[in-house]
N, C-alpha and C positions, 0 to 999 in steps of 0.2 A: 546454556541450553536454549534453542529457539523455542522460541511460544507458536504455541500451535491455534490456529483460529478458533473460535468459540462457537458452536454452532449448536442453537437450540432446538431439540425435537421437541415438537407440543403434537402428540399422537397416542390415542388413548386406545391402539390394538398395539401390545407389550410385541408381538413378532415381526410387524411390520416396524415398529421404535427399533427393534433389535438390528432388524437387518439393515436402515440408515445410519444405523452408530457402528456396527460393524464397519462398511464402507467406507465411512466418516473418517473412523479413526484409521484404516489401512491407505489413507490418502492425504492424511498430513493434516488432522483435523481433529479439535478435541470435543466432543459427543455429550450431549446434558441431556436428560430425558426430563420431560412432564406429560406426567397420563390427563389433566386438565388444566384449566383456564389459572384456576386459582394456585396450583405449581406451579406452573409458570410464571406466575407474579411473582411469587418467591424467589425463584431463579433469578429474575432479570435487577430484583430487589440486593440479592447478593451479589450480583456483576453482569452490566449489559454486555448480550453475547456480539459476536461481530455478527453472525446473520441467524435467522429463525427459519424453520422448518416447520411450517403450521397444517395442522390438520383441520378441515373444513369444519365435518362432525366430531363435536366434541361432547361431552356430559357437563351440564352449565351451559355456561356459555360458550356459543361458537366462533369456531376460526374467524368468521369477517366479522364479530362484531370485537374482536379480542385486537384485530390488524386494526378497527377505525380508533380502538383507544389506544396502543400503541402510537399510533401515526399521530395521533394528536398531545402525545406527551412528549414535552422537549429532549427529554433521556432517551426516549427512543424512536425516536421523529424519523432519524436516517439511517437506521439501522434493516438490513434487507429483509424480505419476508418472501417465501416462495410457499405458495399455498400447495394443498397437497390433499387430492379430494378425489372421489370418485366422480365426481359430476363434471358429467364432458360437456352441456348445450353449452353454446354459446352466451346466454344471457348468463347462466353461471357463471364464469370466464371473466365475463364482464362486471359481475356483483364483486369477485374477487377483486380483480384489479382494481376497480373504485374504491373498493372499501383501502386499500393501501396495499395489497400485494404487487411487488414488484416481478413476478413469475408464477404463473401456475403450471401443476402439472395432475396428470388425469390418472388413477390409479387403473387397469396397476399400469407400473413403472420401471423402466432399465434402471438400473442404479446409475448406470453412467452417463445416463439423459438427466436424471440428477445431478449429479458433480457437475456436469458441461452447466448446466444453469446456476449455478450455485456459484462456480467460480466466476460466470460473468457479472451473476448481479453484486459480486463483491468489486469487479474491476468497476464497473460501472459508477459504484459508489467512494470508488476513490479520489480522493482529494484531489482537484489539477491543479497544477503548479503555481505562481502567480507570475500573472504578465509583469516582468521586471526588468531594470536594468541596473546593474551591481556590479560596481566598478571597483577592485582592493590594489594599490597601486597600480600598476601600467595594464592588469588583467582585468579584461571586459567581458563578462556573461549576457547577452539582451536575449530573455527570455520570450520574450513577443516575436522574434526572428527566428530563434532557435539558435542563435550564433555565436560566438567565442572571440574575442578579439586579445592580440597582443601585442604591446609597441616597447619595442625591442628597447631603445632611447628614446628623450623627450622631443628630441624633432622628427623622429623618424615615422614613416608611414604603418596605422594602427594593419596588422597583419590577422587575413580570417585563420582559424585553427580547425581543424578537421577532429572533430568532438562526434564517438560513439554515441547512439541517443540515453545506454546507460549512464554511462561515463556521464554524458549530461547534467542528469539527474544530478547521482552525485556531486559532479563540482556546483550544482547550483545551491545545494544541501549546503555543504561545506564554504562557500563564500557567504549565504545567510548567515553562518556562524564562525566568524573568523576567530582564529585563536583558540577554540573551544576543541578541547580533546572528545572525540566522538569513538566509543566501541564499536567492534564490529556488530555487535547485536542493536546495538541505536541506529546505525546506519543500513541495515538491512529493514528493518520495521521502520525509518522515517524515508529511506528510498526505497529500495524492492516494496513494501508495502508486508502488514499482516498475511495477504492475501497467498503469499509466497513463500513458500517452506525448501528452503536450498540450508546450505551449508553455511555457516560463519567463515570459511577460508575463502568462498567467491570473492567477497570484498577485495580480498587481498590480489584477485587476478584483476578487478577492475582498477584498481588503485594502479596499478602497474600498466594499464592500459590508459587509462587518465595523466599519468606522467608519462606517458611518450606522446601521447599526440599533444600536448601540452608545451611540451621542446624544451627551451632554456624556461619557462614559467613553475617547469612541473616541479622543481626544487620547492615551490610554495608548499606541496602538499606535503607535511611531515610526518615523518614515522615516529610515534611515543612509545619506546619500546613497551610491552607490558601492559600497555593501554588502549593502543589507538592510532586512530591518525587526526592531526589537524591541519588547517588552513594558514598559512603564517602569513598576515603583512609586511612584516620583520624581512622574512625568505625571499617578497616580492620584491623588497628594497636591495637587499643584496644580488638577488638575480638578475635587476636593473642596473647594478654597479657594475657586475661582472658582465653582464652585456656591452656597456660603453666601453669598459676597458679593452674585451678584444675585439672593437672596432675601431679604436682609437691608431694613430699612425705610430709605427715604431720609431 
């Protein structure tokens, strides 16, 4: 079953809490409530959420002073926070965001001006990839270009491949870890990201999309029945033997 992102409401009016956990959860999202500062501690103590929902005015302590000690503890340093307040001036706005909200928004509120923000400041917060270059026999990944290389035999000229930018991802996932069987559900949460709630059978359309533009290389990528797919060194070698053989003269 996919795991649904964790989203913290800290909002201590129980009908407005309501009606974000309603939308929350109708959109692929799974919904924690604390009516204050000190639930919320609890909450984050039992499992840091992927993002927070924080209410300005609270009873205790408030929203910005609740974001500057989040922000400043390592646990939840990068974890998103969209402030959530009636207070529209400008220097409000700006108290929020300093103290460490990544988005505010002004009550009241579209729920769907909600999600649009919510899901950016999750993409926003996503990990980028690292500038790499990851070579597993004759197949070339160079992350900094964005480019895919393949040479067919040892002397022949290294060939560009015409790599989807999901497909991308993936085989960059997948050459990081060669040989290692990856589930469909590790590979959706280490590439689509938490952020994205699809189905566990996508993989299997990209996997099939990643072996054709891949050509004679795409054998590397293996099917574990029951398991998974992995990356084969092994596959590269033999995809390189059977490449020289039918170029070789009869």
């Amino acid at each position: 079953m996919r795991r649904m992102p964790q989203i913290l409401i800290v909002e201590d009016e129980p009908a407005i809490a309501e009606l974000i956990a309603v939308n929350l959860r109708h959109n692929g999202f799974q919904p924690v409530w604390a009516a204050d500062g000190e639930a919320a501690r609890r909450e984050i103590a039992t499992a840091v959420p992927d993002a927070i929902v924080l209410d300005w005015m609270l009873p205790g302590t408030s929203g910005v002073a609740l974001a500057r000690q989040w922000r400043a503890d390592a646990q939840t340093r990068t974890v998103p926070i969209l402030m959530l307040t009636a207070r529209g001036d400008e220097p409000d706005k700006i108290a929020g965001l300093d103290a460490g909200a990544d988005d505010y928004i002004t009550k009241p509120f579209s729920t769907q001006e909600l999600l649009a923000r919510l899901r950016a400041a999750l993409r926003r917060r996503a990990p980028e990839p690292p500038q790499e270059r990851i070579v597993i026999g004759r197949l070339t990944l160079d992350a900094a270009t964005h480019r895919v290389f393949w040479q067919d035999t040892a002397d022949a000229e290294a060939q560009l491949l015409k790599v989807g930018p999901t497909e991308f991802r993936l085989l960059g996932h997948l050459m990081r870890n060669p040989e290692r069987v990856h589930s469909r559900a590790r590979l959706l949460d280490q590439v689509w990201g938490d952020q994205v709630f699809i189905e566990e059978r996508t993989v299997d359309v990209h996997i099939k999309r990643l072996r054709e533009s891949l050509g004679a290389a795409g054998a590397m990528v293996e099917t574990v029945r029951g398991a998974g797919y992995r990356l084969s060194a092994n596959a590269a070698a033999t995809s390189a033997r059977a490449a020289a053989a039918n170029s070789s003269p009869a």
